[in-house]
N, C-alpha and C positions, 0 to 999 in steps of 0.2 A: 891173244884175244882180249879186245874190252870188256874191264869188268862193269858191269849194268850198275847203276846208282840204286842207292838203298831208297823203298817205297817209306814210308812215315804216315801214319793212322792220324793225319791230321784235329781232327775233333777229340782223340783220345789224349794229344800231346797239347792242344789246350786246354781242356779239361786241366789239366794233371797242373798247367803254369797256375791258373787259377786256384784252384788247391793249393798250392803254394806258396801265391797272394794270403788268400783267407788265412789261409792256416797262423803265418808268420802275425798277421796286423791281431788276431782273435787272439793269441797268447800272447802277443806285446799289450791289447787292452787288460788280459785279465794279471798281467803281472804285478799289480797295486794290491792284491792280497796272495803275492807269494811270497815268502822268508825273504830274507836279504841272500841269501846262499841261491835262491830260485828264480832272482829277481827278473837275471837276462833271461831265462830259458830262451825267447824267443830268438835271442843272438844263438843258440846250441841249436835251435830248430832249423835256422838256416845254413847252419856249418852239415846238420845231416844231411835239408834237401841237396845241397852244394855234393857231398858225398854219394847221396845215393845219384843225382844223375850221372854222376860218373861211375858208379855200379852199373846204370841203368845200359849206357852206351858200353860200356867193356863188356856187356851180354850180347847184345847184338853184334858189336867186335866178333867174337869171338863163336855166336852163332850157338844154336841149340841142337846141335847137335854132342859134341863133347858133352854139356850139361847132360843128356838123358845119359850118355853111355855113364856118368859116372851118378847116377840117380842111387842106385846101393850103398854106394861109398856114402853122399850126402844124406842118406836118412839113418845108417847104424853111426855116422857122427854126433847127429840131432838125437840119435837115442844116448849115445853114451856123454854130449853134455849135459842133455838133463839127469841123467844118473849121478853126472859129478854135483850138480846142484846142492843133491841131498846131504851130500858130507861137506863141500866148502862154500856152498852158496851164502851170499849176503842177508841174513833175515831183514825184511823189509816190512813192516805192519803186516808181521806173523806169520809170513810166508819166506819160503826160498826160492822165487822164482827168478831172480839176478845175479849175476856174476858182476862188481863191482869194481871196475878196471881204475886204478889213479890215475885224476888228469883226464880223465875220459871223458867215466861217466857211468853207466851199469851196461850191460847185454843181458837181454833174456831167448835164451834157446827156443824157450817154445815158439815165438813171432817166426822165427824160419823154417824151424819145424812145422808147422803149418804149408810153405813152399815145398819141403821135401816129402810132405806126404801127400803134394798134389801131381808132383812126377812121377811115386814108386808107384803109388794105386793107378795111374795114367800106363805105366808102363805095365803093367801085371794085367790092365782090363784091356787093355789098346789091340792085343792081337784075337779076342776074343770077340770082339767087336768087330772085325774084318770078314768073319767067317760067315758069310751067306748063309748056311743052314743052322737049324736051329739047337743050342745046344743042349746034351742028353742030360738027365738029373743028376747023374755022377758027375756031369764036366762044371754043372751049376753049383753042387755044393761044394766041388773046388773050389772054384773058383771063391764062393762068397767065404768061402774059409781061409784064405788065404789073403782075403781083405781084411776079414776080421784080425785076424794074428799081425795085420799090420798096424791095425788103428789101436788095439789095446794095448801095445807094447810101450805108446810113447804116451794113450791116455791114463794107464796107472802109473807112470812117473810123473806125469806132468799133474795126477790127483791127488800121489804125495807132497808135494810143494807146498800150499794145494792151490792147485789153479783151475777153477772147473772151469770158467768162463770159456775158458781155451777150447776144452774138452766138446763143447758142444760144436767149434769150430770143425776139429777133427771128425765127428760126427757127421755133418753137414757135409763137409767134403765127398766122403767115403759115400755116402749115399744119393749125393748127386752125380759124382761119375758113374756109380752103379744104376743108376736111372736109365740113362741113356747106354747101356751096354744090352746084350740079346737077353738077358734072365730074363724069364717069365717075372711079370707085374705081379702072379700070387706070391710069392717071396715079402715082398714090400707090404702085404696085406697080415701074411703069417707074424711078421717082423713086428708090424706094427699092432697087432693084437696079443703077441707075446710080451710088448712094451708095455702099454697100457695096463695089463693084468699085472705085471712085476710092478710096474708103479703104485696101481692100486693100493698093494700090499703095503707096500714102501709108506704111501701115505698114511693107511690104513695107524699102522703100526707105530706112525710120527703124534699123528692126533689122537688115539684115542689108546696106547699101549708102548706110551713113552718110556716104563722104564725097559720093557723089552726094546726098544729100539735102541738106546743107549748100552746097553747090553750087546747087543749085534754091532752093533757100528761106531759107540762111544760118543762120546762126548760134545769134541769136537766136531762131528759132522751135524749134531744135532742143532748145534748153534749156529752152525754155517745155513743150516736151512731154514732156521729161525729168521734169522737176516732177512734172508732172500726171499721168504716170504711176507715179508714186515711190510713190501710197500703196499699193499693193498689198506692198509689204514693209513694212507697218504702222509705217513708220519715222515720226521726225519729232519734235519738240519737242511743236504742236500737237495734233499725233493722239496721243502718247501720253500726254501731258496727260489731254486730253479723254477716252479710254477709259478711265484709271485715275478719273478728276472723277467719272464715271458711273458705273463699275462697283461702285465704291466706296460711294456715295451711299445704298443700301441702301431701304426702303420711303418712308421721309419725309424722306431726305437728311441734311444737316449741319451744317442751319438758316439762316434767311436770312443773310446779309453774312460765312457761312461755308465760303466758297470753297477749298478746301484747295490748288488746283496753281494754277500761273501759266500763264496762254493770251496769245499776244501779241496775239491780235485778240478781248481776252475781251468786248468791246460789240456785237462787228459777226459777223465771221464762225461764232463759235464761243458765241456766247450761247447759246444751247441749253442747251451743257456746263455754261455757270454756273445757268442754271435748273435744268438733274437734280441736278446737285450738290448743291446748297440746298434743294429741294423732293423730293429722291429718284424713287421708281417712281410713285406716289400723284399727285403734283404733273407729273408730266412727261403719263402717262392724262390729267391735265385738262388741259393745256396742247393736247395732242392731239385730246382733244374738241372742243375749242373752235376747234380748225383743220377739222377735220372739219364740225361745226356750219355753219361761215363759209363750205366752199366747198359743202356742200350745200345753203346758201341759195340760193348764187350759181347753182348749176345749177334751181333751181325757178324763181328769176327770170327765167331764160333759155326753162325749158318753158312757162311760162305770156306770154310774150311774142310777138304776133301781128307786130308791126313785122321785118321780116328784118335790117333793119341792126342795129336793137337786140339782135337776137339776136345776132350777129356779132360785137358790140362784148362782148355779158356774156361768152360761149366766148372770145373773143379774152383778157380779161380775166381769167377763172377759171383757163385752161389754164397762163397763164404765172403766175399766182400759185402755183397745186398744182407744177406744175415746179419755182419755187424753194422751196416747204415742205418738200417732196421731197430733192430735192437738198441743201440745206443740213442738215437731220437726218441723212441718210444720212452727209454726210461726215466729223460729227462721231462717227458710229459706225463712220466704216471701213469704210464698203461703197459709198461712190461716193467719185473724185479728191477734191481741195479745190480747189474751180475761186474761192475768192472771191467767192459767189454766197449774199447775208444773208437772212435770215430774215424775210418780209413783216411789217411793224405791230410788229416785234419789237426787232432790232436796231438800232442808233444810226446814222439816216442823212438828215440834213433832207433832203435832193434826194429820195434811194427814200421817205420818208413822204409830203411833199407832192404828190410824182408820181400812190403809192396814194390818197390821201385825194383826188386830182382823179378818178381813174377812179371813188371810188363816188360821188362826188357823179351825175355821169354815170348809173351803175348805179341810185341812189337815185330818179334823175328816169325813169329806164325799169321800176323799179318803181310807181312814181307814176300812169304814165299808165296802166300794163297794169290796175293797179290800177280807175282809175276806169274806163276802159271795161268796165271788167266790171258796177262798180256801178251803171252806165247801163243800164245792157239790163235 
């Protein structure tokens, strides 16, 4: 029997070349203030994309099926490397969030871990989802318990490190595929007004009962939130860098490898700032398009998918992508913290590109199938 040729999400796999583009020219501009040790990054940047397409394709090779049945295996993996972190990880500006391989480069766990907690929660909510009638309170707090036990396991290691950025990642996930599953909508209300009142506290006790909050939580967390509260007085090396890079930049910018201010994370956190810069208002609208573009695919491939895990996996997938597009633009314009949260396809990061380039492969083969069952009928 003839095997049927593989379908390709055309606008998704442009997207993705262009990302590519940017990514590669926006960290060869801003390599005039990285180390000499950092100089090429964007030669490594293109050795990953080079890598992860050929992740991307040996997924669809090899098809999504094998990947779910071994979804257990990959997420008590992604738990027990970040558990090794804590005793051999690379301290890196105060954290252990890398394994630092010779000749490589570093790996950090959590950028996949993020992938494997988009399959387990997809597989654990998927069949739940399928069930016509509605489910009883007992099968509901299962069920959300059995979410939760999966999301805290990998976000108190990955809080030891400390990596929150991540964490809100995790967060986001969990609660978007729980969105679209049968639970009653009061849960997300109860949730979210149990949050709020625990945060209160939390605040409460930061601003006006600091040393009991250091007390309770120590030192360290208190200055982490110090930070991450800091940008609201538009202070900072970073942030005013990056609002003078941009404000400055004018329609068409300042030309490529024309970077005018110095950003200390100009490959990763703060590329953005060196793309408006270089390509002005003109070139930033198309960089934006093209994000737009990318996750509007992502939600079509999601509408037109009959499988409910598949579903779970694209929204699992899409929500945390738009969260960090989001969030990393917003911080380089000073209206959200800088939490250390990069720019999807864009910024310099082998671990966060091969991690993405594994979920579309995934996505590519849940366009593929939706695909052909259509063409069958």
């Amino acid at each position: 029997m003839k095997k049927k040729n593989y379908i390709l999400n055309l606008p998704l796999f442009l997207c993705l070349f262009f990302f590519m583009i940017i990514s590669i020219l926006t960290i060869f501009s801003a390599s005039d203030y990285l180390s000499i040790s950092l100089g090429k990054l964007y030669l490594k940047q293109i050795f990953w994309y080079a890598l992860g397409f050929l992740i991307m394709f040996s997924i669809i090779k090899i098809g999504n099926k094998k990947i779910k049945y071994f979804s257990w295996v990959l997420y008590f993996v992604g738990c027990f490397l970040l558990l090794l972190l804590l005793f051999i990880g690379s301290p890196i500006n105060h954290s252990r969030c890398w394994f630092v391989i010779p000749g490589i480069g570093s790996f950090q766990p959590s950028e996949f871990m993020k992938i494997f907690l988009i399959l387990i929660i997809s597989h654990i909510v998927y069949p739940m989802i399928d069930e016509k009638k509605k489910l009883s309170f007992k099968e509901e707090i299962f069920l959300i318990g059995k979410v939760v036990l999966l999301f805290l396991l990998p976000s108190i290691l990955t809080f030891l490190e400390p990596d929150t950025g991540v964490i809100l990642l995790y967060f986001i996930i969990c609660i978007s595929i729980l969105f679209i599953s049968p639970i009653r909508k009061r849960w997300f209300f109860i949730t979210g007004s149990i949050g709020i009142f625990l945060l209160s506290i939390f605040l409460f006790l930061y601003f006006e009962r600091q040393k009991v909050f250091v007390n309770l939580f120590g030192t360290d967390l208190f200055y982490r939130i110090d930070r991450l509260l800091d940008w609201k007085n538009g202070t900072g090396l970073q942030l005013e860098n990056s609002l003078t890079a941009i404000g400055s930049s004018g329609l068409y910018g300042h030309g490529f490898h024309h970077t005018p201010l110095y950003f200390p994370e100009a490959g990763t956190d703060f590329i953005f700032s060196v793309f408006a810069s270089n390509f002005g208002l003109i070139g930033s609208y198309l960089l934006l398009f093209l994000l737009l573009l990318f996750d509007f695919t992502l939600f079509k491939i999601a509408k037109n998918t009959k499988n409910k895990e598949d579903l779970a996996i694209v929204i699992g997938g899409a929500s945390m992508i738009i969260i960090q597009q989001f969030q990393n633009i917003a911080m380089t314009l000073g209206v959200l913290p800088i939490t250390g949260i990069t720019l999807p396809f864009i910024s310099y990061g082998g671990s966060s590109l091969l991690s993405y380039m594994l979920l579309l492969g995934i996505i590519f083969n849940i366009y593929n199938d939706s695909e052909k069952k259509v063409n069958s009928k």
